[in-house]
C-alpha positions as MATLAB code, in Angstrom:
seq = 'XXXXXXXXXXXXXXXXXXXXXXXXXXXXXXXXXXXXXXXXXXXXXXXXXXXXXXXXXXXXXXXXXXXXXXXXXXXXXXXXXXXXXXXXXXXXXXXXXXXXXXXXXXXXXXXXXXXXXXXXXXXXXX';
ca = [
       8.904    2.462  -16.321;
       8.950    1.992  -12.525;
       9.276   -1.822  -10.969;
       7.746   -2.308   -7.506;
       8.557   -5.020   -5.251;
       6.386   -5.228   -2.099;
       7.688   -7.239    1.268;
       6.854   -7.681    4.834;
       3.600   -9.686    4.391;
       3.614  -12.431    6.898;
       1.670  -14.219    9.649;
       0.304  -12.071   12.302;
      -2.167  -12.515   15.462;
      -4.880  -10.541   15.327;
      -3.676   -7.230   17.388;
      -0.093   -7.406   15.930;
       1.473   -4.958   14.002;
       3.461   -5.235   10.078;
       5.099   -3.025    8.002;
       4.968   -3.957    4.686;
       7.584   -2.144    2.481;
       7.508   -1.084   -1.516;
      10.772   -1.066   -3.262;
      10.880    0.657   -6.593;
      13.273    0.764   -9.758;
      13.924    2.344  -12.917;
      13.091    5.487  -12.358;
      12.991    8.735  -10.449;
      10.545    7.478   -7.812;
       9.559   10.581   -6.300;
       7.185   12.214   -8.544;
       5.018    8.906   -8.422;
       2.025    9.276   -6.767;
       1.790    5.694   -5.054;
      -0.808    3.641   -3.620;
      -1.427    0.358   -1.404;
      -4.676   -1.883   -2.087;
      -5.655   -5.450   -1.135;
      -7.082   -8.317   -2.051;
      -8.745  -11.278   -0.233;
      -9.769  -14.320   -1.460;
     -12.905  -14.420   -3.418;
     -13.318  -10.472   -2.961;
     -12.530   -7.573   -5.547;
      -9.413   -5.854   -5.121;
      -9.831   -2.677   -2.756;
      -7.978    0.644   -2.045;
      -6.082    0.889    1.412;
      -3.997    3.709    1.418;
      -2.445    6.042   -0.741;
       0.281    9.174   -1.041;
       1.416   11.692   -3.361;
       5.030   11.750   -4.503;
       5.769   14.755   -1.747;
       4.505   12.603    0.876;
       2.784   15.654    1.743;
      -0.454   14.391    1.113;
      -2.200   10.406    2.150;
      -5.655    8.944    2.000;
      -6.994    5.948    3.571;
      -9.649    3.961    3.692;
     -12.052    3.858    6.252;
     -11.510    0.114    6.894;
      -7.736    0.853    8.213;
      -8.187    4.380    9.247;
      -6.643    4.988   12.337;
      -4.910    1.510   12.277;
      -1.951    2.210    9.313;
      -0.216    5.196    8.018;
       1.347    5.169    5.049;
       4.628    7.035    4.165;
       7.485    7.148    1.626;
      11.562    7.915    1.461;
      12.107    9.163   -1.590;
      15.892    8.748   -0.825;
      15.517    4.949   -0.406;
      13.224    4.739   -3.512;
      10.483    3.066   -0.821;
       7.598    3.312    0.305;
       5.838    1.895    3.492;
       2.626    1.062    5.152;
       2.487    0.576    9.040;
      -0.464   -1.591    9.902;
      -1.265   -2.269   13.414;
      -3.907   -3.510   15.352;
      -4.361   -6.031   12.848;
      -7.779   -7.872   12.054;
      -8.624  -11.051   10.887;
     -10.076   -9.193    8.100;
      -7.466   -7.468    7.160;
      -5.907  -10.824    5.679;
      -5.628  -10.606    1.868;
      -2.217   -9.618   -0.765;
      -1.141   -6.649   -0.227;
      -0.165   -4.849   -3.771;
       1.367   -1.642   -4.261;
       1.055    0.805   -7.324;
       2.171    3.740   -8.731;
       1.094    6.090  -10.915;
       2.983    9.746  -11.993;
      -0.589   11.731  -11.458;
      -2.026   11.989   -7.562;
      -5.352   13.600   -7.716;
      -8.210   13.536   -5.597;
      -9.151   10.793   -3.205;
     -12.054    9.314   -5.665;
      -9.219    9.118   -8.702;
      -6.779    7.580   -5.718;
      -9.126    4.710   -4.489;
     -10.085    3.641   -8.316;
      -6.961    1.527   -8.552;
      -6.296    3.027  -12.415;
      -2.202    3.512  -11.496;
      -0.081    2.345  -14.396;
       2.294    0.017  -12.507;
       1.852   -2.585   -9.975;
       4.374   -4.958   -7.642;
       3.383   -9.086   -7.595;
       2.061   -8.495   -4.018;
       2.735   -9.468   -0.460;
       0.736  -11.913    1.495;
      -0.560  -10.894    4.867;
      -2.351  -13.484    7.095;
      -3.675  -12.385   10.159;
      -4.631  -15.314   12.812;
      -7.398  -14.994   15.073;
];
């Protein structure tokens, strides 16, 4: 079983920049496929970014396409996601995932990943 701890979150104005960073535990970390997703209050939980255990592969959604990049050390056991030009809108917790299988973008944005971090909260001032 892999343990994820997310960190970073914080207060932003809108045009900043965070990296928010995904520590895991317990086990080898680099076959996991692993994913970021949000959510904001009253909203449903949504995909935001994910990557397979190579790093060799990353989806996005089109909401922060262009505006974060997601990437992993598999030698630190981390993995991170560079947001910048932050939104108002892009305020919500931040949660990361992981999940030993990376398949196509559809299976990647479902959010069906077997184990998930408490989450980080990212506030983004206008």
């Amino acid at each position: 079983q892999v343990q994820l701890v997310e960190s970073g979150g914080g207060l932003v104005q809108a045009g900043g920049s965070l990296r928010l960073s995904c520590a895991a535990s317990g086990r080898t970390f680099s076959p996991f496929a692993m994913g970021w997703f949000r959510q904001a209050p009253g909203k449903e939980r949504e995909f935001v970014a994910a990557i397979s255990g190579s790093g060799g592969t990353t989806y996005y959604a089109d909401s922060v396409k262009g505006r974060s990049t997601i990437s992993r050390v598999n030698a630190k056991n981390t993995v991170y996601l560079q947001m910048d030009s932050l939104k108002p809108e892009d305020t919500a917790v931040y949660y990361c995932a992981a999940d030993p299988t990376f398949g196509p973008a559809a299976n990647m944005r479902r959010g069906e990943y077997l184990t998930w971090g408490q989450g980080t909260q990212v506030t983004v001032s206008s």
